[in-house]
N, C-alpha and C positions, 0 to 999 in steps of 0.2 A: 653318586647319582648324576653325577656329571655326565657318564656315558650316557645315559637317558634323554638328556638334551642335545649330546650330539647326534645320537641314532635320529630323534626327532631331527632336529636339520636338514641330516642329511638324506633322509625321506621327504621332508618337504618340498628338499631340490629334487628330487627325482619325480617328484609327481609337478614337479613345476616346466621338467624337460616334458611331460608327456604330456601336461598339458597344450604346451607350446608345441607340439606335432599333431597334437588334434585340433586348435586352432587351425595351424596350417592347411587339415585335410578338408576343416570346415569350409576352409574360405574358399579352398578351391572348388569345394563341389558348388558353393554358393557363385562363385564366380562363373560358372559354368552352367547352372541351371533355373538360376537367383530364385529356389524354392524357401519362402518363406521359415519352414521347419528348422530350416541349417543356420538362420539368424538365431532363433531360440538357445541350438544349441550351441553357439559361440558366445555368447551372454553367460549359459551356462559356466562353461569354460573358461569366462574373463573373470567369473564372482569366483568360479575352484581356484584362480592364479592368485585373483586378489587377498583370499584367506589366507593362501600360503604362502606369498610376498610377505604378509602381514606378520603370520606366527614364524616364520625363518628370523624376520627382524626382531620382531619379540624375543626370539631364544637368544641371539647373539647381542643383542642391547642391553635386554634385562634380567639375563638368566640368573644374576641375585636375587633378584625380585621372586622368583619362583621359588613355591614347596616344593620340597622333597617329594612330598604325598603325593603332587598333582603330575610328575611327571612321566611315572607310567601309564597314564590315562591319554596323555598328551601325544606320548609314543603308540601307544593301541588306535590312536586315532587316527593318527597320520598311516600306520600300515594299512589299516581296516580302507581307508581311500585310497593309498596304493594299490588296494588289491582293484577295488571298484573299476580306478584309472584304467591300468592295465588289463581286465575284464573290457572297458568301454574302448578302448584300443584298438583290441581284436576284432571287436566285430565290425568296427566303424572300417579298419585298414584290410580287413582277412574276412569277410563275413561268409564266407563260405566252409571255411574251416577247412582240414586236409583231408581230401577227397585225395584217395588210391583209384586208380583206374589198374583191373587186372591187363596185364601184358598179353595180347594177342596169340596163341598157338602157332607158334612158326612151324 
């Protein structure tokens, strides 16, 4: 079970990198437009970093502490917000999606 709390980990960090690039994207759009909305969602994004500052140190502090039982729940939980992050990523850095434009008839 031990894997289970590193998989957790090591999803924690990677939703903590992505957080920390949507902060980034936040701040600048907020620096550039100071629309109230973008404060929200850096709030947002400081409580996602704070959780998983939190449960990263949890896992590596007290990972005796933890059941067995709880920690494929722990790992489904952390993906299932990986996926959200990543999902929120997109649209915030790519919101247009990949647009083909057909090639001209030369």
């Amino acid at each position: 079970m031990a894997l289970l709390m590193d998989i957790s980990s090591i999803v924690g960090m990677l939703n903590m990198a992505i957080l920390i690039a949507l902060l980034a994207v936040y701040a600048n759009i907020y620096r550039k437009t100071h629309a109230t909305f973008t404060i929200g969602l850096m709030v947002f994004s400081g409580m996602l970093m704070l959780h998983n500052v939190i449960a990263v140190y949890g896992y590596l502090a007290m990972a005796k502490l933890y059941s067995d039982d709880l920690l494929p729940y722990f790992a489904g939980i952390h993906i299932a917000e990986l996926a959200g992050l990543i999902a929120l990523l997109k649209v915030t850095v790519w919101p247009e999606g990949v647009k083909t434009t057909p090639k001209a008839a030369q």
